[in-house]
Backbone as CSV, one residue per row, in Angstrom:
resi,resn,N_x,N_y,N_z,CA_x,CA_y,CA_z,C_x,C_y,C_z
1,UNK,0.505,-19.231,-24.944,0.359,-19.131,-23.506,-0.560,-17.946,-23.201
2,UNK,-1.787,-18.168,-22.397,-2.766,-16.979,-21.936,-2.143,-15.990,-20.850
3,UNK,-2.226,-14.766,-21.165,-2.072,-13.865,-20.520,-2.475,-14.072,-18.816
4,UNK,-1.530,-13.751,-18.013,-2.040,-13.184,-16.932,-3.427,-12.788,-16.624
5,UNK,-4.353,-13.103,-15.381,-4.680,-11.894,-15.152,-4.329,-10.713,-14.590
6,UNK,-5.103,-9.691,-14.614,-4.489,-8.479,-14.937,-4.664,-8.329,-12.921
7,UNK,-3.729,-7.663,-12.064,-4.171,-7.402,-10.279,-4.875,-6.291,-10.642
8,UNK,-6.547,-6.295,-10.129,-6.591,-5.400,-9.463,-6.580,-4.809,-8.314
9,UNK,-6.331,-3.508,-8.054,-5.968,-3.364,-6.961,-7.206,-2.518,-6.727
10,UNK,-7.222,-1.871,-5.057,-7.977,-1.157,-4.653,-7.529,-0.755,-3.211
11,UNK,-8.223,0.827,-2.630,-8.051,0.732,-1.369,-9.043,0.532,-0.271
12,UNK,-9.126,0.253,1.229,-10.053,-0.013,1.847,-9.435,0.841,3.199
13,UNK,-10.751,1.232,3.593,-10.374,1.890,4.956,-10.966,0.797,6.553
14,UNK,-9.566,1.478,7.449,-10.195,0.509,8.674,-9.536,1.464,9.634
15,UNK,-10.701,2.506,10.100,-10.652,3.510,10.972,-9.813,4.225,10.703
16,UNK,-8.756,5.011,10.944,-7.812,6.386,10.553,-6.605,5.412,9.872
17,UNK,-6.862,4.111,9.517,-5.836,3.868,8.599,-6.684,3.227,6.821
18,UNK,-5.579,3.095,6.108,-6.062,3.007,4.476,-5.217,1.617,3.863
19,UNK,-5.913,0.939,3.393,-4.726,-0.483,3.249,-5.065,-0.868,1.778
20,UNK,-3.893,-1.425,0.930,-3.950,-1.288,-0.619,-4.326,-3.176,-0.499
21,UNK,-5.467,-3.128,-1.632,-5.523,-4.789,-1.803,-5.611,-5.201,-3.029
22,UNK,-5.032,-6.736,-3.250,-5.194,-6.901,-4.788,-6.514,-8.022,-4.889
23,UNK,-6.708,-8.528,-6.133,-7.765,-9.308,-5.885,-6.877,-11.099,-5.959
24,UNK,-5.737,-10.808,-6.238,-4.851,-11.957,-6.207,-4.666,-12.226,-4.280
25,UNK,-4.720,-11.498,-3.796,-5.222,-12.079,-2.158,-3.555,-10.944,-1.356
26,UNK,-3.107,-10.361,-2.191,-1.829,-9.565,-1.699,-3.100,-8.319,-0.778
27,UNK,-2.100,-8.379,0.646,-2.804,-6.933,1.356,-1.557,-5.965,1.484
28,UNK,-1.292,-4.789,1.341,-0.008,-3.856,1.727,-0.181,-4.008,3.150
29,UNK,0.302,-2.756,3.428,0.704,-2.424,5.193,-0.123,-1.038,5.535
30,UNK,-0.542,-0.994,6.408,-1.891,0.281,6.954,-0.613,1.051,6.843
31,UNK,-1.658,2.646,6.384,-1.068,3.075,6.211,-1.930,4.327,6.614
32,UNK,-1.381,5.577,7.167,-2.604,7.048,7.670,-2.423,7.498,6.287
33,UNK,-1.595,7.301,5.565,-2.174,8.605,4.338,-2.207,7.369,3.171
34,UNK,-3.523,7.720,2.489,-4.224,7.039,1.431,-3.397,7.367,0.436
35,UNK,-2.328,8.223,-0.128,-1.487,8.697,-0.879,-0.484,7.299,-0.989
36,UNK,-0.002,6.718,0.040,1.080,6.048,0.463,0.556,5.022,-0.224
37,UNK,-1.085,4.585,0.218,-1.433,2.752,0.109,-1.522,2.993,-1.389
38,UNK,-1.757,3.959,-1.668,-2.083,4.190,-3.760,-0.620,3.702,-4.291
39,UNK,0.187,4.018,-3.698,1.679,3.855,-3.920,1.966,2.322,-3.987
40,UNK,1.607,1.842,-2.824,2.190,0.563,-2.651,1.188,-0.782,-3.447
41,UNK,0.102,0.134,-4.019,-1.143,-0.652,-4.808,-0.185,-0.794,-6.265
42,UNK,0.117,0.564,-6.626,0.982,0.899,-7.685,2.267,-0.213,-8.108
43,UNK,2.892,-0.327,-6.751,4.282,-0.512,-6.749,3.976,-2.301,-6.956
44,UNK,3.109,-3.009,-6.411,2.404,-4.555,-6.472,1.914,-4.436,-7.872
45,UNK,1.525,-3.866,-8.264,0.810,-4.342,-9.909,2.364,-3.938,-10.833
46,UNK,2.734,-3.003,-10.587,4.056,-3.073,-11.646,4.779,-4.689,-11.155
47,UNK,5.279,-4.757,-9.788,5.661,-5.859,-9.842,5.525,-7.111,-10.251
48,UNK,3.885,-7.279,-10.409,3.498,-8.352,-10.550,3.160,-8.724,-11.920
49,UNK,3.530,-7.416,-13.232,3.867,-7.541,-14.626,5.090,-7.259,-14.746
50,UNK,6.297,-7.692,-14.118,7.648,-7.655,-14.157,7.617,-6.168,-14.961
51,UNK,7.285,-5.717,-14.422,7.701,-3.958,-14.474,9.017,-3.473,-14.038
52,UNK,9.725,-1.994,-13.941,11.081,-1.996,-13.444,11.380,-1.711,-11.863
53,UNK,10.509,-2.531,-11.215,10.265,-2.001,-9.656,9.912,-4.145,-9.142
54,UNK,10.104,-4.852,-10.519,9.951,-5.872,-10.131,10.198,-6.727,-8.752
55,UNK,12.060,-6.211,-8.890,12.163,-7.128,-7.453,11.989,-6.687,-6.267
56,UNK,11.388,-5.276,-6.332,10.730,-4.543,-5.106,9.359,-4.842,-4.869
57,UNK,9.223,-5.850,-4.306,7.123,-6.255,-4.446,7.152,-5.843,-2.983
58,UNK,7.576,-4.698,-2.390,7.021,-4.532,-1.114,6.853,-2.896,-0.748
59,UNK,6.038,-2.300,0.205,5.882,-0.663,0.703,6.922,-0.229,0.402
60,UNK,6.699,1.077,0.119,7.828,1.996,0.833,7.740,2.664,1.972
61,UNK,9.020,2.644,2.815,8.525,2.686,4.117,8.667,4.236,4.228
């Protein structure tokens, strides 16, 4: 069975907010500090290699 591909993620800005995206079509939630969307970029790619944050595929608020 072939591997996954691998999410990448990235962030994008849209005026004083920062939003985490994957290239699998997942967008996070705007966010003012770019610290946060790195987080929730983070927290989607562990999830999405059944990492230990698996059944959490969403922000932290």
């Amino acid at each position: 069975m072939p591997e996954p591909a691998p999410h990448r993620t990235s962030t994008t800005e849209r005026g004083s907010f920062c939003l985490a995206r994957c290239d699998c079509g997942w967008t996070g939630m705007a966010r003012r500090a770019r610290s946060q969307a790195r987080t929730d970029a983070e927290r989607h790619a562990a999830a999405a290699h059944g990492g230990p944050d698996a059944a959490v595929d969403r922000p932290v608020e």
